[in-house]
C-alpha positions in Angstrom: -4.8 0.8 42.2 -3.3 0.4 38.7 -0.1 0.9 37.5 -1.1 4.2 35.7 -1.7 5.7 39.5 1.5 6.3 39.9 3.9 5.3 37.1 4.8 9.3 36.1 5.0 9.4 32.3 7.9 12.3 32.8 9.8 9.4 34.7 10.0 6.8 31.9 13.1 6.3 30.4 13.0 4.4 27.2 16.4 4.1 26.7 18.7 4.2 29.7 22.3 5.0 28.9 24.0 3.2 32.0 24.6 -0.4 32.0 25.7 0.1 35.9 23.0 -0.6 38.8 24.2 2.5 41.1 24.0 4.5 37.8 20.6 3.6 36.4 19.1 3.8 40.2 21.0 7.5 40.4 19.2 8.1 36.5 15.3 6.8 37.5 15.8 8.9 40.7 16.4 12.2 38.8 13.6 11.3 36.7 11.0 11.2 39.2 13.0 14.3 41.1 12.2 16.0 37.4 9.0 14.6 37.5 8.3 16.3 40.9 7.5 12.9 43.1 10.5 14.0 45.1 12.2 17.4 46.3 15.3 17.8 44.6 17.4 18.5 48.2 16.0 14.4 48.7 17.4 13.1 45.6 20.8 12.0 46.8 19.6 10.3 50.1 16.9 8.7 47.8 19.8 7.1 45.9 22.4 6.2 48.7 19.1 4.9 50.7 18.5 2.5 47.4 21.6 1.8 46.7 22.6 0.4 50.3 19.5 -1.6 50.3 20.6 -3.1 46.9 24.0 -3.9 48.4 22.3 -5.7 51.4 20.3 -7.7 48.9 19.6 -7.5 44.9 15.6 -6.3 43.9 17.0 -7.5 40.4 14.2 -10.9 41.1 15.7 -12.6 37.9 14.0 -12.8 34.5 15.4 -9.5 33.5 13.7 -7.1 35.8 14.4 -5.2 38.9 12.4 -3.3 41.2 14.1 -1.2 44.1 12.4 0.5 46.2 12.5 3.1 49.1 9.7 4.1 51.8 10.6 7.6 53.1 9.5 10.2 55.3 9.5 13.6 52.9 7.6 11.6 49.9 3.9 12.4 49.9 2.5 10.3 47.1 4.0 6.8 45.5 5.5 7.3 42.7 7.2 5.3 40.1 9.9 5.2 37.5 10.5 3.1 34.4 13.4 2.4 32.6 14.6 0.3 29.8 17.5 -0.8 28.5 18.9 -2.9 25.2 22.2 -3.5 26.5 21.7 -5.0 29.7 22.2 -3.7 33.1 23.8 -5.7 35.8 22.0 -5.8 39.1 23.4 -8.6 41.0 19.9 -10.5 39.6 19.2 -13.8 42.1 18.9 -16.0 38.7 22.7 -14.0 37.5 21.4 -12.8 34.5 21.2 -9.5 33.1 18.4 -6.7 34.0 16.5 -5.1 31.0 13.8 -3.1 32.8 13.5 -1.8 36.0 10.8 -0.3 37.9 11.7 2.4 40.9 9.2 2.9 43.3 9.4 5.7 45.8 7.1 5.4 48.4 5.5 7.1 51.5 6.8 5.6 55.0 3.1 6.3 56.5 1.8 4.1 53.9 2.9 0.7 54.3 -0.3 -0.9 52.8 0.0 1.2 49.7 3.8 0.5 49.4 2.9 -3.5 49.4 -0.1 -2.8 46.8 1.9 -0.9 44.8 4.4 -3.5 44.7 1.9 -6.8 44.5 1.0 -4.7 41.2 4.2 -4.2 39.8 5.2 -7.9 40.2 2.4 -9.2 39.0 3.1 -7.8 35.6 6.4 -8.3 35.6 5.7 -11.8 36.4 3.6 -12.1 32.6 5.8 -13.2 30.0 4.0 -10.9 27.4 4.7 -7.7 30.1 8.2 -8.5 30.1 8.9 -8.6 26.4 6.3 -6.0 25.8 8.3 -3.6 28.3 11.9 -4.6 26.9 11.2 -4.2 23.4 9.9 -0.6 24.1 11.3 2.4 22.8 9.5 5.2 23.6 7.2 6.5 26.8 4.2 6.1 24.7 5.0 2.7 23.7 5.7 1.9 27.2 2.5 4.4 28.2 0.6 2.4 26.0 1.9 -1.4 27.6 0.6 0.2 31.0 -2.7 0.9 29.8 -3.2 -2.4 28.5 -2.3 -4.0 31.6 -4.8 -2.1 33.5 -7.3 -3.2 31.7 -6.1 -6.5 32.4 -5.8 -6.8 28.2 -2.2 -8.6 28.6 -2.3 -12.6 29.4 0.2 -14.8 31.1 
């Protein structure tokens, strides 16, 4: 699996507006509603259901990223947003510091194996100091299109 699989290109937002958590989740959601990952009539529960699980503990890992995440029942095929922002988004990050890029992952709750996959491949670029700064100083979906082809192909280095 590679982070082309199920990033949607219609779901990346290059330039998030909000600098609010509950507002940038609420935005990456109706991106991949758009998209078609989700049915529209799910979109709300998608955001309360990511929302409360942020309140119970922040996906914001530190070093400017988050990634929330929901398994549920009505989504077919793991799917995920991306979204970056200049100003800074705070998301209760463990290290207190602000969030730049988040990744939203939607995924199916049959598929727990894919969900952790998914996951151990979205961290493990995000944990590459060349991802991260590649990712935040993106400012278009080709441009971050592009940054997820690379790491595919495995061209991006610690």
């Amino acid at each position: 699996m590679k982070l082309q699989d199920f990033v949607l290109a219609k779901a990346i937002v290059p330039e998030l507006a909000g600098t609010e958590r509950d507002g940038v989740i609420r935005d990456l959601v109706t991106a991949l509603v758009e998209a078609g990952a989700a049915p529209a009539g799910l979109k709300e529960d998608l955001i309360k259901m990511i929302v409360d699980r942020e309140k119970k503990g922040s996906t914001g890992f530190g070093k400017g990223v988050a990634v929330p995440h929901v398994k549920h029942a009505k989504i077919k095929k793991i799917a995920a947003a991306i979204g970056v922002s200049q100003k800074g988004i705070d998301f209760n990050a463990l290290d207190k510091a602000p969030v730049y890029s988040v990744v939203l992952l939607l995924s199916p709750q049959d598929k727990p194996d894919e969900h952790l996959q998914a996951m151990e491949i979205v961290f493990s670029n995000l944990q590459k100091d060349t991802f991260r700064r590649f990712l935040r100083q993106a400012t278009t979906v080709k441009e971050v299109q592009e940054l997820l082809q690379e790491a595919d192909s495995q061209q991006l280095q610690a």
